[in-house]
C-alpha positions as CSV (number, residue, x, y, z in Angstrom):
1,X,-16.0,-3.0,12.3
2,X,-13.9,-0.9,10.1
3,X,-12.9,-2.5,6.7
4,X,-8.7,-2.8,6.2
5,X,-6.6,-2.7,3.3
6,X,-3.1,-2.6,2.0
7,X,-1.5,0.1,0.0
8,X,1.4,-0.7,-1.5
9,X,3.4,2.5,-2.8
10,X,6.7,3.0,-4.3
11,X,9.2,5.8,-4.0
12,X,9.7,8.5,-6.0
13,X,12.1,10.2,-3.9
14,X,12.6,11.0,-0.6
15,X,10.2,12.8,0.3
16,X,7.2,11.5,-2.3
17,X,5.6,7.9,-2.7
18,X,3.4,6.9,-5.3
19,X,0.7,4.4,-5.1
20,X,0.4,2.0,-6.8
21,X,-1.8,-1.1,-5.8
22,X,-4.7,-1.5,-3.4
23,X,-5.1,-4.9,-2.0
24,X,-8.0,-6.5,0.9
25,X,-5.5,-8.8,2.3
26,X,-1.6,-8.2,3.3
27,X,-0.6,-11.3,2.1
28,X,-1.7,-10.2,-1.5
29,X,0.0,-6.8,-1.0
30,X,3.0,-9.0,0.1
31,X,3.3,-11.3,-3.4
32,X,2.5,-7.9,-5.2
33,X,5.4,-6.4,-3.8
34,X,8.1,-9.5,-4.3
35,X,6.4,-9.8,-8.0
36,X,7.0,-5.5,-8.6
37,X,10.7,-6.4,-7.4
38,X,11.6,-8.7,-10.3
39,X,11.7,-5.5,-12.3
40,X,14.6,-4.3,-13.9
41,X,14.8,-0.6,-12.3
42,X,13.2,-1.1,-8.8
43,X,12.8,1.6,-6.4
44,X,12.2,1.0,-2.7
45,X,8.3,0.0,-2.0
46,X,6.3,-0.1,1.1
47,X,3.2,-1.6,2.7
48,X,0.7,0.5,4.4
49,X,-1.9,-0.3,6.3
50,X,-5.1,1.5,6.3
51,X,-8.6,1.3,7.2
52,X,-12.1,3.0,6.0
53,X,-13.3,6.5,8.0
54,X,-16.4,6.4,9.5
55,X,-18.9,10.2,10.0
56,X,-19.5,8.7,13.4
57,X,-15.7,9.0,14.4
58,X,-16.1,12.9,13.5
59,X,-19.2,13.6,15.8
């Protein structure tokens, strides 16, 4: 079983995103992101979903 987690990045502009958080569990990454748009200046932010490589995937 591969091991999940949530980045949650903001943008820069459009073509660059910036990370900012790293959460175990989306609904986290969700309050993070509702908390990061109380901000005054407040750029557009994303969730993304991704999960741990493993060598055997590789082979």
């Amino acid at each position: 079983m591969r091991n999940k987690f949530y980045k949650v990045e903001e943008q820069l502009n459009n073509l660059h995103w910036k990370h900012i958080a790293y959460f175990k569990k989306e609904e986290d990454a969700n309050k993070y992101v509702e908390l990061h748009n109380t901000k005054v200046t407040v750029y557009p932010v994303r969730i993304v979903k991704c999960e741990f490589s493993d060598i055997k995937d590789y082979d």
